[in-house]
ROZAVO-293259 format. One record per residue (C-alpha): x, y, z. Coordinates in steps of 0.02 Angstrom, whole numbers, plus 50000, padded with zeros to 5 digits. Example, Ala and Ser with C-alpha at 12.3 -4.5 7.8 and 13.67 -1.06 7.14 Angstrom:
506154977550390506844994750357
END
This chain:
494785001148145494835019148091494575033048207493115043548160492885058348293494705059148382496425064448327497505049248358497025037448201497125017548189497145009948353498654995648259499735009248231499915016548407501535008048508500794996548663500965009348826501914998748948501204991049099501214999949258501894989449420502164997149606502835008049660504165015049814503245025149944504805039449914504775036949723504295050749590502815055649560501895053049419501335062849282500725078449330498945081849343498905094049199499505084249100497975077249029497155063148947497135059148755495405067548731493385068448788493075081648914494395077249030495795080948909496485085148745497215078748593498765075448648500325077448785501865084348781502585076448920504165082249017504855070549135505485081049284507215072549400506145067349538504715059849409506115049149342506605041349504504885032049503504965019649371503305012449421502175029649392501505034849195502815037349061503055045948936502885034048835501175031848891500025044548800498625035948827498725033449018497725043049131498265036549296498465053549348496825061549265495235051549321493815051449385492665040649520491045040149509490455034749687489295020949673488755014849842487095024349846486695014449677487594996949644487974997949844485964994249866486234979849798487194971049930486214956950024486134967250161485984983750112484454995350171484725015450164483455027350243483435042750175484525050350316485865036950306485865040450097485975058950135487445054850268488555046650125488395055150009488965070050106490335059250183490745054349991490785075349943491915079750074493195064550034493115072749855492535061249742491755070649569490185058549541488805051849655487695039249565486145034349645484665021349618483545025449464482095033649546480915024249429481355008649545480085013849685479175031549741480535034249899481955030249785481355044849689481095057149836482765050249898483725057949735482745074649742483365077749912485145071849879484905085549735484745097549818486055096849964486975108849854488465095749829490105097849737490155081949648488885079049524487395068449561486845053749419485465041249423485765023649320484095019549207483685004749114483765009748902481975015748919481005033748879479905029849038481415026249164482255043949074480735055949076480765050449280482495052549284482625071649205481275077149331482275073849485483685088549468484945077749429486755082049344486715068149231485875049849183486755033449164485805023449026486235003749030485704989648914486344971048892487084968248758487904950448759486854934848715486604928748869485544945848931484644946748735483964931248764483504928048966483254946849019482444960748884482404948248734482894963048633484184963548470485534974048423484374985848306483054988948434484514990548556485325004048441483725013648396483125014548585484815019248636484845034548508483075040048563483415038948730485125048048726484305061248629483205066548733484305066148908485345079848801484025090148751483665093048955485525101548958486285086549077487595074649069487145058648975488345039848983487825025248878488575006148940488284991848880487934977449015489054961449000490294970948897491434955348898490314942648836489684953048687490214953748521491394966548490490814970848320489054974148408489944983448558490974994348432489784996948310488515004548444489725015248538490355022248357488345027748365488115034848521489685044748518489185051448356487595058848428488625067748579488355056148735489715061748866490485043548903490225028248833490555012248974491004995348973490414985149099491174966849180489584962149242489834946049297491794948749366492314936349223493674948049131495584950449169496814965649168497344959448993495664958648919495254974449005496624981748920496294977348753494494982648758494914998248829496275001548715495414995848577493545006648607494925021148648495405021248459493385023248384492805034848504493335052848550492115055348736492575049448897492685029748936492105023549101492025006449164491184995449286492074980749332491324966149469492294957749590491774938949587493604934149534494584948449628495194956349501494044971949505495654983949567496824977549439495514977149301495044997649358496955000949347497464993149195495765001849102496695018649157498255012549072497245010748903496495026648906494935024649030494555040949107492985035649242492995023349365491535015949451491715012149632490745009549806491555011049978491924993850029491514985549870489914984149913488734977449789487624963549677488484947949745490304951949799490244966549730491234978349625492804988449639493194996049805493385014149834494835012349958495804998149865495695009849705496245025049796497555014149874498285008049712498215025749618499175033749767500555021049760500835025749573500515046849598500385050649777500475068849772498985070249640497755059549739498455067149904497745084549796496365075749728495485069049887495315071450063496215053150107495975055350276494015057150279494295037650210494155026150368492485038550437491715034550254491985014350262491415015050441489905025450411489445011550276490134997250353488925000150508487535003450380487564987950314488264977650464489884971750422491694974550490492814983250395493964967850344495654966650435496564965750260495714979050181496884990950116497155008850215495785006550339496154987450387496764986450561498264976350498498674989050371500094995950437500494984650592502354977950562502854960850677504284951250591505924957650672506894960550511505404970950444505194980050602506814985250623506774993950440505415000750476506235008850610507565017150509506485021650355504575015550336504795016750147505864999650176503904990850198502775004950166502285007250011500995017250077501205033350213499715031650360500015048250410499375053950222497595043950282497675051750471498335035250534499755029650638500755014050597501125000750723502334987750758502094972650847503214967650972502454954151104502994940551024504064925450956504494935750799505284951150868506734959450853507874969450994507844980950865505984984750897505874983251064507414994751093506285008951003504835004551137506255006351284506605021851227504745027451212504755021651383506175032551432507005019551511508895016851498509605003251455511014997151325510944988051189511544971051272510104972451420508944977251275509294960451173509264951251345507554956751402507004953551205507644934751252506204934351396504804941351283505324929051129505434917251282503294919251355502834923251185503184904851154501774900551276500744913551226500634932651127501164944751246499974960251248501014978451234500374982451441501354963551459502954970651347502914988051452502784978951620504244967051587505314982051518505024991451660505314977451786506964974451687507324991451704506994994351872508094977751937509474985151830509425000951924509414992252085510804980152054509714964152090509764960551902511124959851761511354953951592511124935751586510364932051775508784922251710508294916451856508514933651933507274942451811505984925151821505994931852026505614947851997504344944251873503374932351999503384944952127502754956852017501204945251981500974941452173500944960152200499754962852070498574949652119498584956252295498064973752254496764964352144495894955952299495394968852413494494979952258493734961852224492894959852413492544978252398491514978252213490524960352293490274969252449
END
């Protein structure tokens, strides 16, 4: 299909951009931020693209091959305050929606959408006041295709308004009932008059990937015509994959010349891959809400996307956003809503960075890169490795002796690892357990009633340890029932 309002002509033409993988924590970078996308208002017709040395040591970041990618020049529109309300259990007070969204300004993120204040009288007072904290990111409310939903809308001081419809059969028939024409001429009227207020206006379709393209392609050609800011495709019911992402992306990226954003649901777990591969096709907004939170499972997280963007350009996110303000964001919200932050969730998880298997430990040890592909200390976190139990290495637990300060050599080390492999068989020993034995190692070492090999020897000098403990325990137990 021909391109009517952008510089890069017929979409069959244009050579595939190849797929982007992982990446090594010490790899390149990837293209630099100013080097920007294809076109719409976050770039410009084109790239000329100059791969520096250290770029080309990352073969898992943009190429240059890739002039339509925009891994490295998106945007996130922050969505918990809108499709975040929407989660079963999900009730924000004014003070708590005023609380995240400052949280989300100071992380950095350049949108803050929020619940159409049409949908009740406090959701309307609660995006006036958000208004006007004065915020850096822009503030956008999400309307239904309507003129009443977008005169509301315009009076609240908001920076822009995000106007959805349904478009695939399914919502035609069993929600509005509406067809493509009436669709099309409400749309136009309704974008129309958002611009002539002077703000931002985005037009999506709702079940992007059940629709009919010819419908989807045919309205967006419209809307972009008339000068609406982004057009966005939405995966509303989490059915698509990073293929068919790709090619709907790529393919709207060759009709229409503003920005592309895209809402993707999670019901299949694919909402992270789905947000990364629309980048790769030329996507240049991605919705998101801390924790995922949203209608049924939700949709794509804000700290898995951050997480997979970093791994393929970690100096421009590390310039981008404030990582470290991450974990006090999904906290904030995950207490909001009662839930624990999940232990695999990436960044913030409290297994993130915790290392246990000897062999990986070890490398760890020498270089984190080895099974890192992320750096904690970017996020203001610490990694940790595991050591208290059947897996470990003496490799591991000679970096705890010497954090200890004790002194011992390499063959005592791998001896007293033999005891700790030896309980952890009964049960996980905690790190006070690890320290304890180390020291009590140490210390019979010192004194000569221990060497390498004496078994019995250390199994002594353990026991008496736990008599001696259990006897300073007794008296502070008479004492605290007394």
């Amino acid at each position: 299909m021909p391109c009517n309002s952008c510089s890069h002509g017929n979409t069959e033409s244009l050579p595939m951009p190849d797929k982007t993988q992982m990446i090594h924590v010490n790899g390149a970078n990837g293209l630099n931020g100013s080097a920007n996308g294809i076109n719409g208002a976050n770039g410009a017709s084109g790239r000329n693209v100059q791969l520096s040395e250290a770029q080309h040591k990352n073969p898992y970041g943009p190429r240059a091959s890739d002039f339509l990618n925009n891994i490295s020049n998106f945007s996130i529109i922050e969505s918990t305050l809108r499709e975040g309300e929407q989660f079963a259990n999900a009730f924000f007070d004014t003070k708590t929606k005023i609380a995240i969204a400052k949280a989300l300004d100071a992380f950095g993120v350049e949108y803050i959408e929020l619940t159409s204040p049409a949908a009740s009288e406090q959701s309307r007072a609660d995006c006036e006041a958000i208004c006007k904290l004065g915020l850096k990111a822009k503030i956008l409310t999400h309307i239904r295709c309507h003129m009443d939903d977008a005169r509301i809308a315009v009076e609240t001081g908001v920076d822009g308004v995000d106007v959805v419809i349904g478009t695939s059969s399914f919502l035609r028939e069993f929600s509005h009932g509406k067809d493509m024409t009436y669709i099309t001429k409400t749309a136009i009227e309704v974008i129309t008059f958002v611009k002539s207020k002077g703000i931002e206006v985005r037009f999506s379709s709702e079940d992007s990937f059940r629709s009919d393209l010819v419908d989807l392609l045919s309205i967006y050609q419209t809307v972009d015509k008339i000068g609406v800011n982004r057009v966005g495709i939405a995966d509303t019911v989490g059915c698509a994959n990073p293929r068919q992402v790709y090619d709907l992306v790529r393919t709207l990226r060759g009709v229409v010349g503003c920005d592309i954003e895209i809402h993707l649901h999670n019901d299949t777990g694919m909402a992270i891959a789905n947000a990364y591969c629309a980048l790769e096709a030329g996507a240049t907004h991605i919705d998101t809400s801390v924790l995922g939170i949203g209608e049924r499972v939700g949709i794509t997280p804000l700290g898995g996307l951050v997480a997979c963007l970093y791994a393929a350009n970690p100096e421009y996110v590390k310039a981008k956003y404030n990582l470290p303000m991450l974990r006090e964001i999904e906290n904030l919200v995950a207490e909001a809503v009662e839930v624990n932050v999940p232990f695999m969730n990436p960044i913030t998880g409290y297994c993130a960075f915790t290392h246990k298997a000897g062999i990986h430990a070890k490398a760890i040890l020498n270089n984190p890169s080895t099974y890192e592909i992320l750096k904690p200390e970017d996020f203001g976190l610490t990694r940790y490795v595991s050591i208290g139990h059947r897996l470990t290495g003496w490799n591991a637990v000679k970096s705890r002796v010497e954090q200890l300060g004790l002194n011992l050599t390499d063959d005592q080390v791998k001896d007293a690892t033999a005891k700790i492999k030896e309980l952890a068989d009964v049960r996980t020993q905690s790190m006070d357990d690890v320290d304890s034995l180390l020291r009590i190692y140490h210390s019979g070492i010192q004194s000569g009633e221990l060497a390498v090999g004496q078994k019995e020897a250390l199994d002594r000098l353990l026991q008496q340890h736990r008599e001696t403990s259990r006897e300073r325990q007794q008296p502070e137990a008479v004492t605290a029932a007394a």
